[in-house]
N, CA, C and O of each residue as an XYZ file, in Angstrom:
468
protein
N      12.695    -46.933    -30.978
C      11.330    -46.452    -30.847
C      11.180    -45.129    -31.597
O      10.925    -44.074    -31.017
N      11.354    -45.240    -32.935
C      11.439    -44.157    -33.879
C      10.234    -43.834    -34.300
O       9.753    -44.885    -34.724
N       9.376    -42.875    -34.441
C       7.811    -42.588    -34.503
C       8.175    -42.473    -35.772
O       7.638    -41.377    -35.934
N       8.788    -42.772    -37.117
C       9.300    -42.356    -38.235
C       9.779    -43.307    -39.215
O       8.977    -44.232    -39.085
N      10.491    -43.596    -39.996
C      11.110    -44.522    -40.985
C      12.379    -43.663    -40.912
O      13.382    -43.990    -41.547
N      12.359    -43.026    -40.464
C      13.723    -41.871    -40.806
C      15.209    -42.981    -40.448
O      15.457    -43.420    -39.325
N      15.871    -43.202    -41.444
C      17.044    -44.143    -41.300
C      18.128    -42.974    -40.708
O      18.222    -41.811    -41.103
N      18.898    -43.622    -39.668
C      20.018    -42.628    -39.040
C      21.621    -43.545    -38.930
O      21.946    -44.404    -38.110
N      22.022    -43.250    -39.524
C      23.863    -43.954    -40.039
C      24.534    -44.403    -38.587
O      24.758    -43.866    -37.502
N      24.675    -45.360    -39.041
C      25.743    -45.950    -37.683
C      26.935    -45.154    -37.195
O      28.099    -45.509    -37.377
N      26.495    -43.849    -36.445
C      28.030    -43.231    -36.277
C      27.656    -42.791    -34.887
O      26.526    -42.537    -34.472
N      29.074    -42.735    -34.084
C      28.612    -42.398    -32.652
C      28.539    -40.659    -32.513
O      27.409    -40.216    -32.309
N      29.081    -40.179    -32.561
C      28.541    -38.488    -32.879
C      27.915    -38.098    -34.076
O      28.219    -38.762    -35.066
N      27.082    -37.142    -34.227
C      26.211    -36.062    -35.325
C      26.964    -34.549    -34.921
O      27.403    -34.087    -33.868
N      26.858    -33.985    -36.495
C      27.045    -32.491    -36.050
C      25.415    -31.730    -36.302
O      24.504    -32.391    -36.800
N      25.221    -30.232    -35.870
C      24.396    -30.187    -35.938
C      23.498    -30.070    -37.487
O      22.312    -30.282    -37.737
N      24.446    -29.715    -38.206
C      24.175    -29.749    -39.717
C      23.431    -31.361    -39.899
O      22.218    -31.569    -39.903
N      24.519    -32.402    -40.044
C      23.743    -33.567    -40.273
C      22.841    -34.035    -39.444
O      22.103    -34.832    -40.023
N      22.392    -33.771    -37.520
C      21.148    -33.613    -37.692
C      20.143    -33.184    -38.021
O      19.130    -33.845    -37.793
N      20.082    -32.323    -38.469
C      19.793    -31.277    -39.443
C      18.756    -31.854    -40.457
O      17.528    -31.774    -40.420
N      19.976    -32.756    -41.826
C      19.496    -33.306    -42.467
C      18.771    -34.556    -41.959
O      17.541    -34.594    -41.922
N      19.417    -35.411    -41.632
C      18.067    -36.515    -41.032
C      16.831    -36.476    -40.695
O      15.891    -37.033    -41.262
N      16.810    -35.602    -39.462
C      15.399    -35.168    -38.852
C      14.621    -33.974    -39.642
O      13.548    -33.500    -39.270
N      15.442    -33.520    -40.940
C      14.270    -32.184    -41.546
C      13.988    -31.372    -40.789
O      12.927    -30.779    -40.987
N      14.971    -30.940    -39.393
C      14.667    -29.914    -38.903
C      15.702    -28.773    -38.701
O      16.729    -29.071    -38.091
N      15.543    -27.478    -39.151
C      16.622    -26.645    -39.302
C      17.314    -26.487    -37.936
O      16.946    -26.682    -36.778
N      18.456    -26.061    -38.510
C      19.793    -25.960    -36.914
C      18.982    -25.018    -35.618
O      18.813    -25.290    -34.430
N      18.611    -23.893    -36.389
C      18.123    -23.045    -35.128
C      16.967    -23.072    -34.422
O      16.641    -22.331    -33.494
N      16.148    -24.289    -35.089
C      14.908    -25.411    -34.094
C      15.647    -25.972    -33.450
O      15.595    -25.827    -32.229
N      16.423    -26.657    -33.933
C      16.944    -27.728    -33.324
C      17.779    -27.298    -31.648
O      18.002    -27.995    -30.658
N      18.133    -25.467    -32.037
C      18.835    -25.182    -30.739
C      18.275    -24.956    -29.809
O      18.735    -24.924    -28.667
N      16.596    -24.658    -30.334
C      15.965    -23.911    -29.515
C      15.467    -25.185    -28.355
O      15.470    -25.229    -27.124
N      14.975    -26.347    -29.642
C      14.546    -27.673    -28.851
C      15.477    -27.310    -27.650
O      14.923    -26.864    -26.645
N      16.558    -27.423    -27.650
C      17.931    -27.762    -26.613
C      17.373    -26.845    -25.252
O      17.584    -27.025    -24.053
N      16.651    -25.893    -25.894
C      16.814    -24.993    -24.277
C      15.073    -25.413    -23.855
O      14.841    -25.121    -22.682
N      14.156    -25.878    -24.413
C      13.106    -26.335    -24.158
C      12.553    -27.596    -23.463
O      11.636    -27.685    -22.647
N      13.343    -28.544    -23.994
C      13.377    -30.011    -24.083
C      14.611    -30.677    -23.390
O      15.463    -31.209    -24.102
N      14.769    -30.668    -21.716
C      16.232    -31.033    -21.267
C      17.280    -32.241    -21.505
O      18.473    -32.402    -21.246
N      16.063    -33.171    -22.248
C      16.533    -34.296    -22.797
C      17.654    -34.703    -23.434
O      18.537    -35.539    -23.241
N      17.262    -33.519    -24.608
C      18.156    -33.151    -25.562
C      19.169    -32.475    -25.410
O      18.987    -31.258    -25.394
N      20.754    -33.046    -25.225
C      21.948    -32.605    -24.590
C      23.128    -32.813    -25.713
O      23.971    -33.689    -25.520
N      23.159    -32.269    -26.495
C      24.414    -32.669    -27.199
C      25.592    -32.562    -26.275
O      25.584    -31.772    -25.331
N      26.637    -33.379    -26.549
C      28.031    -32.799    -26.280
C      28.562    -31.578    -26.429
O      27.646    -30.758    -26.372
N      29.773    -30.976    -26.619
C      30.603    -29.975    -27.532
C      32.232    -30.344    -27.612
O      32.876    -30.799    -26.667
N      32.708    -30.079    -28.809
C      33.573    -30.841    -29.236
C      34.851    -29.557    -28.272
O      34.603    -28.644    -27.485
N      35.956    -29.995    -28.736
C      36.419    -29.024    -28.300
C      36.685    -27.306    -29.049
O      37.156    -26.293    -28.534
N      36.228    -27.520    -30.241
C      36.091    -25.905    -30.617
C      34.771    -25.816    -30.622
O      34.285    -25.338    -31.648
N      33.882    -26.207    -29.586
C      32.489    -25.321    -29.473
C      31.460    -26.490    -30.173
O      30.540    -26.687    -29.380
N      31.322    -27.272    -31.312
C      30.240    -27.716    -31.932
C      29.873    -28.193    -31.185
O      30.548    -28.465    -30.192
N      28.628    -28.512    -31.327
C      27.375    -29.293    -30.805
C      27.919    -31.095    -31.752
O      28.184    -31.275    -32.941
N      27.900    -31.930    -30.785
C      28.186    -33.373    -31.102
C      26.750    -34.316    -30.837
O      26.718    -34.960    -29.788
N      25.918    -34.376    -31.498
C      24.706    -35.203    -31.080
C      25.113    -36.317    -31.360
O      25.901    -36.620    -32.256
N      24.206    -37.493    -30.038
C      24.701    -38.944    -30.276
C      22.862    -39.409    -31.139
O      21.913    -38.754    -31.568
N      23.227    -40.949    -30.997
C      22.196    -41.362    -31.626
C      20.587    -41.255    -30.847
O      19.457    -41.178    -31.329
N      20.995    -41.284    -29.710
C      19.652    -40.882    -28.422
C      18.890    -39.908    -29.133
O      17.811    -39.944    -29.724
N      20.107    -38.659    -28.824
C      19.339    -37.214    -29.144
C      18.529    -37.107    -30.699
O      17.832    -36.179    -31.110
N      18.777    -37.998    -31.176
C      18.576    -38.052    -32.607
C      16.986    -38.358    -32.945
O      16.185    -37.900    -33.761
N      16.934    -39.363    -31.908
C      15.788    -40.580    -31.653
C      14.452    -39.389    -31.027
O      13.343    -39.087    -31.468
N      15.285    -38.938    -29.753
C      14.535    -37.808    -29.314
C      13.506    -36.287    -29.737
O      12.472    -35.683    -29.452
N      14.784    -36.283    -30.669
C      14.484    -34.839    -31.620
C      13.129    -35.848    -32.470
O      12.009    -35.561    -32.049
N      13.153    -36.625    -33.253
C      12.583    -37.689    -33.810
C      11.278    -37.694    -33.106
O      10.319    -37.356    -33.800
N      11.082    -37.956    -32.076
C       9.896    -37.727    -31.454
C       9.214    -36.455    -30.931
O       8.001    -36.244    -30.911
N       9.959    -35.840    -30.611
C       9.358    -34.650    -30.509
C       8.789    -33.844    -32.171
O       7.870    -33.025    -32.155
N       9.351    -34.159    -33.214
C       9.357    -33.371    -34.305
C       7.661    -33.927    -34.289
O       6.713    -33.147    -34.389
N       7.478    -35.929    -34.091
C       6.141    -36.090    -34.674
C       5.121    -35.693    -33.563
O       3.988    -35.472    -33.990
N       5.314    -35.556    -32.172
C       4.306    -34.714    -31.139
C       4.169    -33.824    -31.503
O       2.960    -33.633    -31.636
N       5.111    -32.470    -32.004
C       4.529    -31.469    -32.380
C       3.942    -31.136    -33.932
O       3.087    -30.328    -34.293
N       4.726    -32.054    -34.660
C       4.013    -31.855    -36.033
C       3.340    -32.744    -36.845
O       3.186    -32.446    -38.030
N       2.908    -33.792    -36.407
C       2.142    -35.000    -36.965
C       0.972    -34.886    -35.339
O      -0.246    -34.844    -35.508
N       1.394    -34.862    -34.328
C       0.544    -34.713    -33.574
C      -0.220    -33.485    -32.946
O      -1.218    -33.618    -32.238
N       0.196    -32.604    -33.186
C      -0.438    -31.269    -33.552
C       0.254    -30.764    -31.762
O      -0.253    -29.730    -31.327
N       1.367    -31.486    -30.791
C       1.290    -30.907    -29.799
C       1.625    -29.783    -29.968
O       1.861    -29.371    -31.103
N       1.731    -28.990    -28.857
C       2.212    -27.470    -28.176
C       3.232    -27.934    -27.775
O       3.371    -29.156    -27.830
N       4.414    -26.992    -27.171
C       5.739    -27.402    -26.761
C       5.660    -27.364    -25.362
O       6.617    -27.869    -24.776
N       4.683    -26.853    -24.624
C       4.260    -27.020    -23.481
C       3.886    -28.730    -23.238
O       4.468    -29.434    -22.413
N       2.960    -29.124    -24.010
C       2.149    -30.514    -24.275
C       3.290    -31.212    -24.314
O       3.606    -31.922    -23.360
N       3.981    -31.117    -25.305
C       5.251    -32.068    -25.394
C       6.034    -32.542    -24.347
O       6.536    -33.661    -24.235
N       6.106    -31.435    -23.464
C       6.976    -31.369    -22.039
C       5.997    -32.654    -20.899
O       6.238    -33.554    -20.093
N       5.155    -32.150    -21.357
C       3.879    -33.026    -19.876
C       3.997    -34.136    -20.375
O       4.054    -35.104    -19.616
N       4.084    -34.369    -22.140
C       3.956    -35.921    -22.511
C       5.234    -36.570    -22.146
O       5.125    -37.759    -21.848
N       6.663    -35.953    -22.093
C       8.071    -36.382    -21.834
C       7.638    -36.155    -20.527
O       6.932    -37.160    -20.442
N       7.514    -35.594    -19.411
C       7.119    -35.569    -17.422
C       6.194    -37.028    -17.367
O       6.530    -37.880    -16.544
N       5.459    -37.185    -17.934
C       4.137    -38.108    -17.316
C       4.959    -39.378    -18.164
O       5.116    -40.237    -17.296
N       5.471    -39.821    -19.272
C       5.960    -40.431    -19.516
C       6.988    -41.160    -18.463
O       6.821    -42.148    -17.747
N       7.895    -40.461    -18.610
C       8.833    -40.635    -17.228
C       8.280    -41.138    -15.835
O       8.783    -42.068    -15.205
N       7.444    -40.579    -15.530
C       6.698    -40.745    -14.245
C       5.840    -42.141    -13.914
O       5.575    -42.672    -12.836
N       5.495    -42.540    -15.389
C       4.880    -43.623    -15.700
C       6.308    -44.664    -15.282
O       6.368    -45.398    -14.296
N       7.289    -44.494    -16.235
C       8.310    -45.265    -15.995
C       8.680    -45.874    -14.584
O       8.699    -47.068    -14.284
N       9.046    -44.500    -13.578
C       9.527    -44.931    -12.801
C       8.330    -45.814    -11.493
O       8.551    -46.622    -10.591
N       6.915    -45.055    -12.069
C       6.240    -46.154    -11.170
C       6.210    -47.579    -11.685
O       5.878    -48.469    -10.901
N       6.515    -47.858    -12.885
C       6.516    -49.144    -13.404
C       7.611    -49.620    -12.658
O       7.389    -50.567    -11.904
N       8.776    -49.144    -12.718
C       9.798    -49.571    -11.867
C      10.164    -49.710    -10.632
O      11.267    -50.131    -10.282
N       9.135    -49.318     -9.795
C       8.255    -49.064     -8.404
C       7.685    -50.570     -8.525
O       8.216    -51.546     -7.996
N       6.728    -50.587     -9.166
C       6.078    -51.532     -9.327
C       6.004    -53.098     -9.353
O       5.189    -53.968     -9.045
N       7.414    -53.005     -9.936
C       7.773    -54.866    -10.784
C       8.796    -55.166     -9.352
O       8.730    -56.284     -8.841
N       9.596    -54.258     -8.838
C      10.502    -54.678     -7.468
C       9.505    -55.316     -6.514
O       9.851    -56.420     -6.095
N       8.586    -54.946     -6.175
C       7.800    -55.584     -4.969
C       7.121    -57.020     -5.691
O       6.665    -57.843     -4.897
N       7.047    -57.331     -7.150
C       6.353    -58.295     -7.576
C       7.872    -59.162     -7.388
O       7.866    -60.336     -7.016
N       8.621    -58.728     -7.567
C      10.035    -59.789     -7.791
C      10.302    -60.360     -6.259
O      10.570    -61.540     -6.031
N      10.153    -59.059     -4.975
C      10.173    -59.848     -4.116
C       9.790    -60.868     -3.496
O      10.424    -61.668     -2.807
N       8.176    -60.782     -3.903
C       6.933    -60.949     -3.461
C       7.316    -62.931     -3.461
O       7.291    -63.814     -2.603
N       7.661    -62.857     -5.032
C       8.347    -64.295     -5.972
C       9.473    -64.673     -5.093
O       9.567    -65.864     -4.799
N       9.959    -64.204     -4.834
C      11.348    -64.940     -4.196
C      11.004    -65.043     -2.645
O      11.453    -65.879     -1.860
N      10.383    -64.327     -2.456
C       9.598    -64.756     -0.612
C       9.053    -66.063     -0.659
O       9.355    -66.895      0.197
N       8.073    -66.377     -1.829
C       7.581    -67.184     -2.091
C       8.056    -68.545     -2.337
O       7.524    -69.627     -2.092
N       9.294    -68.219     -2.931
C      10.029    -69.755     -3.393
C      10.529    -69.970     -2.301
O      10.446    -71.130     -1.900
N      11.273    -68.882     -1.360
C      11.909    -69.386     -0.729
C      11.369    -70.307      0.825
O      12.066    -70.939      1.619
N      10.055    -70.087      0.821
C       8.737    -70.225      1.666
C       8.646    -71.450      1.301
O       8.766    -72.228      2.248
N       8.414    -72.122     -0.102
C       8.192    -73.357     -0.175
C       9.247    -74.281     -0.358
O       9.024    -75.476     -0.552
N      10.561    -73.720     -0.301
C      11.794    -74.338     -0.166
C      11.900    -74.608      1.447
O      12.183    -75.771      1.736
N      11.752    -73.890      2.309
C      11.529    -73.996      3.786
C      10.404    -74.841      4.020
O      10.527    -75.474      5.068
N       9.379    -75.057      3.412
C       8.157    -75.659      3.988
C       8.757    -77.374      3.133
O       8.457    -78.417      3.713
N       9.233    -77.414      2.348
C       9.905    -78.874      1.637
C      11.034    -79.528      2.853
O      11.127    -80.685      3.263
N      11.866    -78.228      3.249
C      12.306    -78.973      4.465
C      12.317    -79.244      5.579
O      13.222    -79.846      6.158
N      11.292    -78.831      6.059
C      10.697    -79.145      7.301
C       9.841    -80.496      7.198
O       9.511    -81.224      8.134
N       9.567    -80.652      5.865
C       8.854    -82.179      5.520
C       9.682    -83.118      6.158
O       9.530    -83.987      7.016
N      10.932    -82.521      5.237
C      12.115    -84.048      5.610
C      12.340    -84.750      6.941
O      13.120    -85.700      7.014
């Protein structure tokens, strides 16, 4: 769900340089994203670098076009990643009671088939 064409290499870690290059956004945005945006979590290797996976990549990716193709604020950005989420988990709220609802149901007319017999 890349808001972009931006092609990103099949590799399981990034440093912050080559995210860097991909996303067109300099290292010390990119750190700041980190303390703004909790999403965004690189690893650290063991002498200190920042190890981004392909998520964070995707992430940075979207945030770059909310704030700069979509003109957000970094405040805005935050409410659109909160309400996003929030959306999610009521969706996921949501579809459990329809799944039960279905299997109450079958199992209702599986009981009502044998009481025919």
């Amino acid at each position: 769900m890349q808001p972009t064409e931006t092609e990103i290499p099949e590799k399981q870690y990034f440093r912050i340089g080559e995210v860097s290059a991909i996303t067109g956004i300099e290292p010390y945005v990119l750190r700041y994203w980190e303390t703004e945006f909790p999403k965004i979590k690189p690893a650290r290797s063991r002498s200190g670098q920042r190890l981004y996976k392909r998520r964070d990549i995707e992430i940075i990716l979207q945030i770059k076009d909310l704030l700069y193709q979509k003109r957000f604020t970094i405040a805005g950005a935050k409410q659109y990643f909160q309400q996003r989420r929030k959306e999610s988990k009521l969706a996921a709220n949501d579809s459990q009671p329809l799944t039960l609802k279905h299997v109450r149901a079958e199992l209702r007319a599986i009981r009502d088939l044998l009481n025919r017999s």
